[in-house]
PyMOL CGO cylinders between C-alpha atoms (Angstrom):
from pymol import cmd
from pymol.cgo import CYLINDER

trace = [
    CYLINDER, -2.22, -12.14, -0.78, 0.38, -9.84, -0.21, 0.3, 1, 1, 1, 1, 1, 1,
    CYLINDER, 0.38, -9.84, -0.21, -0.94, -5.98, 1.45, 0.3, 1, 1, 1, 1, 1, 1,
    CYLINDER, -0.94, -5.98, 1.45, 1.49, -2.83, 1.77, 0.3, 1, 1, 1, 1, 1, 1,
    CYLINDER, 1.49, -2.83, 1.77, 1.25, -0.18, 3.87, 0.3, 1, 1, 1, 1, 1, 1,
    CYLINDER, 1.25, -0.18, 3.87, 1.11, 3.28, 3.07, 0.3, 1, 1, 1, 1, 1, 1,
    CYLINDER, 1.11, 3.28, 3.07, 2.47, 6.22, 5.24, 0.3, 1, 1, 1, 1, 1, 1,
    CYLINDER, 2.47, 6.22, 5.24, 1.49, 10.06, 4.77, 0.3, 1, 1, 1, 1, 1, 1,
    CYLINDER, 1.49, 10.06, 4.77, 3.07, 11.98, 7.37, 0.3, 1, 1, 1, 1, 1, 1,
    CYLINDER, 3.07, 11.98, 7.37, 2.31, 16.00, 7.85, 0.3, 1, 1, 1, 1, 1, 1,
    CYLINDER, 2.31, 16.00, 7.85, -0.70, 16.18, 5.72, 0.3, 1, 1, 1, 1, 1, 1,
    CYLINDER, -0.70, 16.18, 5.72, -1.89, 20.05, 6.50, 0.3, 1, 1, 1, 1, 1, 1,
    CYLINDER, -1.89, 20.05, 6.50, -5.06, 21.37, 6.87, 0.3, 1, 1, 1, 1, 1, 1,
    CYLINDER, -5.06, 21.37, 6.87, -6.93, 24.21, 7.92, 0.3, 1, 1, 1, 1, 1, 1,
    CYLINDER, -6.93, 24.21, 7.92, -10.23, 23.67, 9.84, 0.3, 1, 1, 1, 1, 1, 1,
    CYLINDER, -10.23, 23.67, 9.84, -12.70, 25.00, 12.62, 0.3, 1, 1, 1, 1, 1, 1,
    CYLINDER, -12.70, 25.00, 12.62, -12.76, 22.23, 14.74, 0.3, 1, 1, 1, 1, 1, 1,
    CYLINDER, -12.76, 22.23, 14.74, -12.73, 22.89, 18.84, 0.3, 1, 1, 1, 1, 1, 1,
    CYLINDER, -12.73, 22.89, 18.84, -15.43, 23.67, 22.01, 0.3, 1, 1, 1, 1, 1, 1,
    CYLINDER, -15.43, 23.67, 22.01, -14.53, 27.55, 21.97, 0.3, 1, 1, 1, 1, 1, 1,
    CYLINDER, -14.53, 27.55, 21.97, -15.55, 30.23, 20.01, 0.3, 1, 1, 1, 1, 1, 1,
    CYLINDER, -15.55, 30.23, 20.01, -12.28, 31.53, 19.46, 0.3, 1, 1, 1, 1, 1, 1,
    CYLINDER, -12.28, 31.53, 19.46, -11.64, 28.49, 17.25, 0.3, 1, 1, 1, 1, 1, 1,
    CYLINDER, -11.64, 28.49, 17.25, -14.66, 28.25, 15.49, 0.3, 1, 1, 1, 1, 1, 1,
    CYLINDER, -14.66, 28.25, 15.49, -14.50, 31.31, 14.42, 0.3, 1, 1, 1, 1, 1, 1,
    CYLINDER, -14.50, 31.31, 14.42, -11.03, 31.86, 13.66, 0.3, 1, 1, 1, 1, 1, 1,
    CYLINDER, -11.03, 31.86, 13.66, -9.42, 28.10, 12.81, 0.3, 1, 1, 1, 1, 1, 1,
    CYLINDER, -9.42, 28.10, 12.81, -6.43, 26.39, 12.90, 0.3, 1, 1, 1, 1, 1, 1,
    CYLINDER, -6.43, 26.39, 12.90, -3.77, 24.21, 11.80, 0.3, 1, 1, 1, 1, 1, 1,
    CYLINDER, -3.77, 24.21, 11.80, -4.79, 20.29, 11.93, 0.3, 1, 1, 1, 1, 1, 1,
    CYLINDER, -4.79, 20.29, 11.93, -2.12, 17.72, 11.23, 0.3, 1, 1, 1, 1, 1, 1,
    CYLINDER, -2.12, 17.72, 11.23, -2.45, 14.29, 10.15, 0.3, 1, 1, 1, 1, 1, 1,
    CYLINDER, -2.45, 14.29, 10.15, -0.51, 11.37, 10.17, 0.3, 1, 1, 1, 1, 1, 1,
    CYLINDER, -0.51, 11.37, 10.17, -2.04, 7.90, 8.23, 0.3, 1, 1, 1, 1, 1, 1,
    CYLINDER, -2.04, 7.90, 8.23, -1.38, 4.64, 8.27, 0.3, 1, 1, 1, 1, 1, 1,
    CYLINDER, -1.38, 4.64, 8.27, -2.56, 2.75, 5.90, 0.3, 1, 1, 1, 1, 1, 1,
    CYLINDER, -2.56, 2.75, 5.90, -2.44, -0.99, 5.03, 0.3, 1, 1, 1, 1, 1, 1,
    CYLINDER, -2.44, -0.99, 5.03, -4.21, -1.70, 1.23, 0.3, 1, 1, 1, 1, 1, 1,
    CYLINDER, -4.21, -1.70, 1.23, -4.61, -5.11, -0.17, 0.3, 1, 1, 1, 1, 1, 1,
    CYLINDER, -4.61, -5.11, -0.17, -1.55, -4.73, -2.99, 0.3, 1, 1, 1, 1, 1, 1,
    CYLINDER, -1.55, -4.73, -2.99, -1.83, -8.18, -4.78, 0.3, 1, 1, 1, 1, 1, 1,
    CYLINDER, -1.83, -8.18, -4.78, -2.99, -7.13, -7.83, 0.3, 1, 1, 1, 1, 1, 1,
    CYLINDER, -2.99, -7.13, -7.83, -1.33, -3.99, -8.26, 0.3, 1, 1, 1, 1, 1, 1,
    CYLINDER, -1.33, -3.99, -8.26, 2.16, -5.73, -7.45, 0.3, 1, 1, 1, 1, 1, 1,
    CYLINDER, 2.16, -5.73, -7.45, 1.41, -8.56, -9.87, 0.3, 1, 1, 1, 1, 1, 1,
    CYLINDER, 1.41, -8.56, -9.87, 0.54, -5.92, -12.90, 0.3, 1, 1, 1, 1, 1, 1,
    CYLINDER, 0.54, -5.92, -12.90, 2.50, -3.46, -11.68, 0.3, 1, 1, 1, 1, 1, 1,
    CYLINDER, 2.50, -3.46, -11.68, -0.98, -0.89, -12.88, 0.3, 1, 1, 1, 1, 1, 1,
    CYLINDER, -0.98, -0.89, -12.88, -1.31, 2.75, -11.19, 0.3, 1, 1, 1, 1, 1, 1,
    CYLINDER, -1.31, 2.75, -11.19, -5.17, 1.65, -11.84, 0.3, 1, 1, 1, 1, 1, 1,
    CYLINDER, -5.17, 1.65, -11.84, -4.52, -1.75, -9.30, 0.3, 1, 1, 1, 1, 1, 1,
    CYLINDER, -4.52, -1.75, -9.30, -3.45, 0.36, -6.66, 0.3, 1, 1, 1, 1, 1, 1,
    CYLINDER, -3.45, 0.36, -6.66, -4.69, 2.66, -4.05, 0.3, 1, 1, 1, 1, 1, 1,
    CYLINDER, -4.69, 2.66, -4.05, -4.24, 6.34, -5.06, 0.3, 1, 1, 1, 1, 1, 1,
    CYLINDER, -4.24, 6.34, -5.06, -2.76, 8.15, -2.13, 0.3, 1, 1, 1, 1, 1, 1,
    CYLINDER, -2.76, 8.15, -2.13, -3.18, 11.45, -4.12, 0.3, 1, 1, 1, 1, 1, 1,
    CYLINDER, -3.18, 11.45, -4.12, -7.08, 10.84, -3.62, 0.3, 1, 1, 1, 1, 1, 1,
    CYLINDER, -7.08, 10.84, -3.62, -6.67, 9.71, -0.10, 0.3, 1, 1, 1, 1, 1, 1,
    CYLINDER, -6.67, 9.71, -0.10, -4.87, 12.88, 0.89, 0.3, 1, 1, 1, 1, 1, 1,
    CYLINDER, -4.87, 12.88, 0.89, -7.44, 15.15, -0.78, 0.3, 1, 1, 1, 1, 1, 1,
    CYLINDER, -7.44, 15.15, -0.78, -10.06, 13.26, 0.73, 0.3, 1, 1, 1, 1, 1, 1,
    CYLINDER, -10.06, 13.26, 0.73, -8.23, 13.63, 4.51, 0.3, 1, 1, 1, 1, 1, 1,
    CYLINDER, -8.23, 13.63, 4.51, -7.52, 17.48, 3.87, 0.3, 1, 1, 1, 1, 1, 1,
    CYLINDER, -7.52, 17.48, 3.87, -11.47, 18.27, 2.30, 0.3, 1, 1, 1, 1, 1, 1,
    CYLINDER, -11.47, 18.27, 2.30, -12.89, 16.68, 5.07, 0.3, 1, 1, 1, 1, 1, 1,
    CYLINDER, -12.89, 16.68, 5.07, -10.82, 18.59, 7.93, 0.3, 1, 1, 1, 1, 1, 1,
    CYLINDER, -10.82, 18.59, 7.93, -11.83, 21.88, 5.73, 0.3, 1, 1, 1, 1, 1, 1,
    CYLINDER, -11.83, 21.88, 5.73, -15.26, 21.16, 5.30, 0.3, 1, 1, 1, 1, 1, 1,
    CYLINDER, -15.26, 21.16, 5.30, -16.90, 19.71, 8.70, 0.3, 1, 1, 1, 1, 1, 1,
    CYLINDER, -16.90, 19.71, 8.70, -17.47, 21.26, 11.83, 0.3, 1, 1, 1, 1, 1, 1,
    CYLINDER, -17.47, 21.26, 11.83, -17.01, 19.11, 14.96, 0.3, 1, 1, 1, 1, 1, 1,
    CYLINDER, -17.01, 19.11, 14.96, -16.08, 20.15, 18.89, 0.3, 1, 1, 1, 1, 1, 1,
    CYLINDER, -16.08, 20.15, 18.89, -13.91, 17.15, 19.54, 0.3, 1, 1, 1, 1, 1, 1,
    CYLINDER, -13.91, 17.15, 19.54, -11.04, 15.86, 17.48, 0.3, 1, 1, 1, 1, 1, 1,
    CYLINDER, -11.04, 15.86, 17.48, -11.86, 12.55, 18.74, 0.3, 1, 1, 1, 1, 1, 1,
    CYLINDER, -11.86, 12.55, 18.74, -15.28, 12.67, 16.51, 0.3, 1, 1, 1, 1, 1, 1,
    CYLINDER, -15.28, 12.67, 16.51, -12.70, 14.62, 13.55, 0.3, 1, 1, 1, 1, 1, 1,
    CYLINDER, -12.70, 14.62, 13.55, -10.26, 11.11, 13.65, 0.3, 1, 1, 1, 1, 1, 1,
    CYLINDER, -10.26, 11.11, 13.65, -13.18, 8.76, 13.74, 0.3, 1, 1, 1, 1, 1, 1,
    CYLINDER, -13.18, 8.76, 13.74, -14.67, 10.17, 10.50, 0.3, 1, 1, 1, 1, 1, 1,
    CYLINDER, -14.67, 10.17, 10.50, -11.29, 10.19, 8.75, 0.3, 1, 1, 1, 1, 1, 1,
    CYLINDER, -11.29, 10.19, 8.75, -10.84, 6.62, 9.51, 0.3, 1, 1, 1, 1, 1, 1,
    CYLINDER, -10.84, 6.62, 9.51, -14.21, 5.89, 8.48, 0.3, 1, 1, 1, 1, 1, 1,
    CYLINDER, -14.21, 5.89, 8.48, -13.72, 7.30, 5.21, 0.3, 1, 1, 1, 1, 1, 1,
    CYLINDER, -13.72, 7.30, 5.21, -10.72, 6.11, 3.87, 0.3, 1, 1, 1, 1, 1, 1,
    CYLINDER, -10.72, 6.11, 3.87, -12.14, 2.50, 5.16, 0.3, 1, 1, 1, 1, 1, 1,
    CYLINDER, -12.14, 2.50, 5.16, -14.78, 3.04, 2.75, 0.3, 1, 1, 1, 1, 1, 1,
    CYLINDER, -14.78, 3.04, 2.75, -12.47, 2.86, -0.08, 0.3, 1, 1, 1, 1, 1, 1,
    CYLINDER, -12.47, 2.86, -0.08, -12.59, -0.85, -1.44, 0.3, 1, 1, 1, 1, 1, 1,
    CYLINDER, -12.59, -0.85, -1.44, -8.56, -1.47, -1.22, 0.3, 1, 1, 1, 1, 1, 1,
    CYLINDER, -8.56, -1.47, -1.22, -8.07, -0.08, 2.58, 0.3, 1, 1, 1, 1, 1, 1,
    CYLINDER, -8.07, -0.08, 2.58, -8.35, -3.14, 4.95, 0.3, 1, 1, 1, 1, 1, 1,
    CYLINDER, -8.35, -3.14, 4.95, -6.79, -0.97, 8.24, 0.3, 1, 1, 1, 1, 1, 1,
    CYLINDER, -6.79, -0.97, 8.24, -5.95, 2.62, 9.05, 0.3, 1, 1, 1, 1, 1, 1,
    CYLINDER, -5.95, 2.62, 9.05, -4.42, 4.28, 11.80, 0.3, 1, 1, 1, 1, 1, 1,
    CYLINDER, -4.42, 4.28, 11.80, -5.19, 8.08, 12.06, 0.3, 1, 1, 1, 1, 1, 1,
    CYLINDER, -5.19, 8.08, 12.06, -3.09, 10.69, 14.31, 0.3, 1, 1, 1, 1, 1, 1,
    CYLINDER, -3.09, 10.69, 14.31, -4.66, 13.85, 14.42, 0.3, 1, 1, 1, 1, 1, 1,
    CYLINDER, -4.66, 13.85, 14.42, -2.49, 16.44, 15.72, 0.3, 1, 1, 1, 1, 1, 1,
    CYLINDER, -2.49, 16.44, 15.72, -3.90, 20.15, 17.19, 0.3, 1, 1, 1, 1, 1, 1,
    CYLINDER, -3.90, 20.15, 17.19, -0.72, 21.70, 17.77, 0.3, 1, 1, 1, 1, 1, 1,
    CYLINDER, -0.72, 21.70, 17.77, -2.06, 25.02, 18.96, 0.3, 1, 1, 1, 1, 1, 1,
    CYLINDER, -2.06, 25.02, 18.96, -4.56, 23.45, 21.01, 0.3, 1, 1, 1, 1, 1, 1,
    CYLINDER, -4.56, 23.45, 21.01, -6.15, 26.15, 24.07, 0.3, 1, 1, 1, 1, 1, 1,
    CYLINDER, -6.15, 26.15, 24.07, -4.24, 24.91, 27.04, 0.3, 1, 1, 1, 1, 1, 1,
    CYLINDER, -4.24, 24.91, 27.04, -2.88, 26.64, 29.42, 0.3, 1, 1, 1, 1, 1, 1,
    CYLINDER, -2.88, 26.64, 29.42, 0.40, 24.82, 29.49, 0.3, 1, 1, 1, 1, 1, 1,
    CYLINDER, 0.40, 24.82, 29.49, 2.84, 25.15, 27.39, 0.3, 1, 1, 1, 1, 1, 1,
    CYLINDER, 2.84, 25.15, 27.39, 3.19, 21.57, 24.90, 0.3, 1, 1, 1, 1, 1, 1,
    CYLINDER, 3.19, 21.57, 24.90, 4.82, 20.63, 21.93, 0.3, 1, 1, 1, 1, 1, 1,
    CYLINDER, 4.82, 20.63, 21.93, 1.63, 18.81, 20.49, 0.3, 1, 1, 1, 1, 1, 1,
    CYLINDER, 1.63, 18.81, 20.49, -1.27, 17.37, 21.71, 0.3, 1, 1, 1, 1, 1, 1,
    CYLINDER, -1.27, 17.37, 21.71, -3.01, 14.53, 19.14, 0.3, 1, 1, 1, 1, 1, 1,
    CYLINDER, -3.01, 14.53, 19.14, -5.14, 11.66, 19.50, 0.3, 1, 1, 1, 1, 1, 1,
    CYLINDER, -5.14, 11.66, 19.50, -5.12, 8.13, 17.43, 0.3, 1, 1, 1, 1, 1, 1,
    CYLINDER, -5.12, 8.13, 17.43, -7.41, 5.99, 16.28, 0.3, 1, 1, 1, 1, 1, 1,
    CYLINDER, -7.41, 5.99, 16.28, -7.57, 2.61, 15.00, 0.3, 1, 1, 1, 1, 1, 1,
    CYLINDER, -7.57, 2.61, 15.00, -9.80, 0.82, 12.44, 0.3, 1, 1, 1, 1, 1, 1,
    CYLINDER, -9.80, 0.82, 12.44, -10.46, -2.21, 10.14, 0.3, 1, 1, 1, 1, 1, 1,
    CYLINDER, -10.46, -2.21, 10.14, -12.43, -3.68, 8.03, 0.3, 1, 1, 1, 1, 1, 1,
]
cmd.load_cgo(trace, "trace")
């Protein structure tokens, strides 16, 4: 049994996802870092696109769900992305860091992101 992992690093989005007004009305930049670890056997044996997890879905998946939900915390934003790229039959872990890099505080940081863990 041999499973790969797969790395996306920087997907961008733009979503409405935050406690104040100011960002639910006017949005920001998310950021999202996966990693993902896919049960490869077959796809590695036959060396088929088809055998394999499609990253190109998984990333449109990651940036239609930041642009279409709603949510206060980006706690409850990670959770859901993990819980639907678990759904997809290949994906035995992922590890989602969701970045908010112009996140309302009132001291100046780089970044502020949380991660989450999940398996099947």
């Amino acid at each position: 049994m041999s499973e790969i992992e797969i790395q996306v690093k920087g997907l961008s989005a733009y979503g409405y996802h935050g406690v104040f007004e100011h960002e639910k009305v006017n949005g920001q930049e998310f950021i999202v870092d996966l990693d993902i670890t896919y049960q490869a056997t077959e796809a590695i044996k036959t060396d088929e696109i088809s055998k394999a997890l499609d990253y190109g879905e998984i990333v449109n998946t990651v940036k239609t769900l930041i642009e279409s939900t709603r949510r206060d915390l980006i706690e409850v934003l990670a959770d859901e992305i993990a819980e639907t790229l678990l759904k997809f039959e290949l994906v035995k872990r992922v590890v989602v860091t969701l970045h908010k890099p112009q996140a309302p505080v009132e001291v100046k940081v780089a970044d502020i992101a949380v991660r989450i863990d999940r398996s099947k």
